[in-house]
C-alpha beads as a LAMMPS data file, in Angstrom:
LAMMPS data file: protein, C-alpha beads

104 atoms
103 bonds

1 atom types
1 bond types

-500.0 500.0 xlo xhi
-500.0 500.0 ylo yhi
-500.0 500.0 zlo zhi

Masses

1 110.0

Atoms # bond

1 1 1 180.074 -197.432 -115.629
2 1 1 178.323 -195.238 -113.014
3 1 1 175.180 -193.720 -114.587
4 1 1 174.904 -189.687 -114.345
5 1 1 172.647 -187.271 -112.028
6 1 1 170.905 -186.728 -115.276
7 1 1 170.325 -190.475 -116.162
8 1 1 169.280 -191.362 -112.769
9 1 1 166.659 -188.123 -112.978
10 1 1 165.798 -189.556 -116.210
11 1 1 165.220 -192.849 -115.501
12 1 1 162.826 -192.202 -112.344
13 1 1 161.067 -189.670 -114.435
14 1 1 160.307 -192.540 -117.168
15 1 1 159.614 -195.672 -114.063
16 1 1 156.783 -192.872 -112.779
17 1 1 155.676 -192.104 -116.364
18 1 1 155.132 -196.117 -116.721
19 1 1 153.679 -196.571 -113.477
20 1 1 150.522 -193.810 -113.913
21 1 1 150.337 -195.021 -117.580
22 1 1 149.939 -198.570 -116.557
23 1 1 147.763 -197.112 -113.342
24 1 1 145.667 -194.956 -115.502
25 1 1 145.162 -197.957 -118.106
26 1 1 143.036 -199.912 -115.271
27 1 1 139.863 -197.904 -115.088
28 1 1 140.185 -198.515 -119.261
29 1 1 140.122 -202.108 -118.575
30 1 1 137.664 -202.061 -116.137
31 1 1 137.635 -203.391 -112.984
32 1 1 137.193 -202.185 -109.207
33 1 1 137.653 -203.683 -105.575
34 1 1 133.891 -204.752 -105.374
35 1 1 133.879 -205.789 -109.029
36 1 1 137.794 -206.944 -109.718
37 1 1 138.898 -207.251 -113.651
38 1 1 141.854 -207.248 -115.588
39 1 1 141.729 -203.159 -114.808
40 1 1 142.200 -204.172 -111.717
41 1 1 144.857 -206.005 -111.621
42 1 1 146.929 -203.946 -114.277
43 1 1 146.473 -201.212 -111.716
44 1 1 147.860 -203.382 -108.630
45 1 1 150.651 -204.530 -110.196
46 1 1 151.665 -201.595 -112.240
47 1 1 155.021 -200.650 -110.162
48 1 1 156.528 -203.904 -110.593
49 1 1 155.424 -204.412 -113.897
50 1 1 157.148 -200.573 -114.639
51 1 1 160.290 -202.226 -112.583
52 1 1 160.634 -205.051 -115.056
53 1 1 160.281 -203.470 -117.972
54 1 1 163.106 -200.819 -117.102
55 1 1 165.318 -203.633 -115.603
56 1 1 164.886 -205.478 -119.072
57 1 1 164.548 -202.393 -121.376
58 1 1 167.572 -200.640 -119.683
59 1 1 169.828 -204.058 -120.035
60 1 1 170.496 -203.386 -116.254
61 1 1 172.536 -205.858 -114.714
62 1 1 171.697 -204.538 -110.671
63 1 1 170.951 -207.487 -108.717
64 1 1 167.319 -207.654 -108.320
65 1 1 167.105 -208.209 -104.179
66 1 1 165.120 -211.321 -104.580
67 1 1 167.139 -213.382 -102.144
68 1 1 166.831 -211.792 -98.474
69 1 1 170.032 -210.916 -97.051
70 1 1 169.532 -211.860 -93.197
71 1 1 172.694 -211.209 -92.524
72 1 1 173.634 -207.972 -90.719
73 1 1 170.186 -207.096 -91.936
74 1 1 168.066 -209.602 -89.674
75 1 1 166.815 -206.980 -87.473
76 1 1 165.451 -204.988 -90.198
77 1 1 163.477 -208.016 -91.333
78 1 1 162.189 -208.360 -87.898
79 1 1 160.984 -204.755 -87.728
80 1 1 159.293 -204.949 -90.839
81 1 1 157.671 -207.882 -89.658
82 1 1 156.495 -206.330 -86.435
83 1 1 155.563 -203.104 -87.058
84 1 1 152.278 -203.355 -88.715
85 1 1 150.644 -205.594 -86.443
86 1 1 152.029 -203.551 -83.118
87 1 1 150.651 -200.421 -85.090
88 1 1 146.768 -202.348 -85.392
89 1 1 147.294 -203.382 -81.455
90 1 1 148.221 -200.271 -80.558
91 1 1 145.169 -198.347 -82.109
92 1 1 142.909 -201.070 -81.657
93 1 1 143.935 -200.594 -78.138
94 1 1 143.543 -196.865 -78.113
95 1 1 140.193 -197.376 -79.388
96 1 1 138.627 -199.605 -76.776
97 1 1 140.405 -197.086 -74.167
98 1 1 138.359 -194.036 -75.552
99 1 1 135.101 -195.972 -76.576
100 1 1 134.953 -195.079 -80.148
101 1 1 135.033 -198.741 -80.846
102 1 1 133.591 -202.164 -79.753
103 1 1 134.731 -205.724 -80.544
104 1 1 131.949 -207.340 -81.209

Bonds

1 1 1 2
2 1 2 3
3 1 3 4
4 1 4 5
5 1 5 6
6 1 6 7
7 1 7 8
8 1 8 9
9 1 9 10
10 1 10 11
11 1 11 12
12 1 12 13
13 1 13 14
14 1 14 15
15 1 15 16
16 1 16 17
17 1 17 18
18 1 18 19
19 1 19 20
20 1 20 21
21 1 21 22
22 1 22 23
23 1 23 24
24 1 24 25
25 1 25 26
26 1 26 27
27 1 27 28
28 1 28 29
29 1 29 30
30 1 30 31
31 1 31 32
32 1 32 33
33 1 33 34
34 1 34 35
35 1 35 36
36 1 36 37
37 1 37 38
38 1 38 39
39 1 39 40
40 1 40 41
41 1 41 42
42 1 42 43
43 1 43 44
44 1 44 45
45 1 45 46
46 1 46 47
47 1 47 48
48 1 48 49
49 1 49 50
50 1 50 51
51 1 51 52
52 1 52 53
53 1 53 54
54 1 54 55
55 1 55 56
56 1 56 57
57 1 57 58
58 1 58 59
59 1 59 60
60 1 60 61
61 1 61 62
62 1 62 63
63 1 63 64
64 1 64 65
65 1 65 66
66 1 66 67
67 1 67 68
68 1 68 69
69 1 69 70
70 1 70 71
71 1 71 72
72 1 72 73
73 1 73 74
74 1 74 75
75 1 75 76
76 1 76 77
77 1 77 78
78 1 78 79
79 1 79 80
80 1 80 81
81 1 81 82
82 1 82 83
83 1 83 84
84 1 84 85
85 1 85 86
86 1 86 87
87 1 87 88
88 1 88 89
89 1 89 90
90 1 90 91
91 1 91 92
92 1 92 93
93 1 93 94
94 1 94 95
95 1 95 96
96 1 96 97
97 1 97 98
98 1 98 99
99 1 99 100
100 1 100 101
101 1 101 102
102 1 102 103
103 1 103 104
């Protein structure tokens, strides 16, 4: 059974209520990137941890994606893979070119 426009609304309304809760619950905890504690943590991991508890709370049987389907697909892998360093290159590059950085 196909879920309605208004359960889909609904359940991306509650996944981004769980997410800020769990987000919001990290300065609570404490924790910060010079000084990392459980806050911390709660806060980095709070979309997956949102994720789970909807797949598990909703009884949804949608296959997770855990297992990378290369097939067909491969070339999206590889762009994923590429883009971020060619992006660093790139404005690495652009900054040696204008000056407003130096490798040191």
């Amino acid at each position: 059974m196909q879920p309605t426009q208004r359960q889909i609304l609904l359940r991306i309304l509650i996944f981004a209520l769980l997410v800020n809760v769990f987000a919001w619950l990290g300065p609570v905890l404490g924790g910060s990137p010079t000084a990392p504690g459980p806050g911390f943590l709660l806060w980095g991991i709070a979309p997956i941890l949102s994720a789970l508890i909807m797949r598990y709370g909703l009884r949804d049987r949608v296959d997770m994606g855990w297992r990378p389907r290369l097939r067909g697909n491969g070339r999206w892998y590889l762009l994923s893979l590429l883009v971020h360093p060619v992006i660093i290159v790139v404005i690495l590059a652009l900054g040696l070119v204008t000056g407003l950085i130096a490798l040191a």
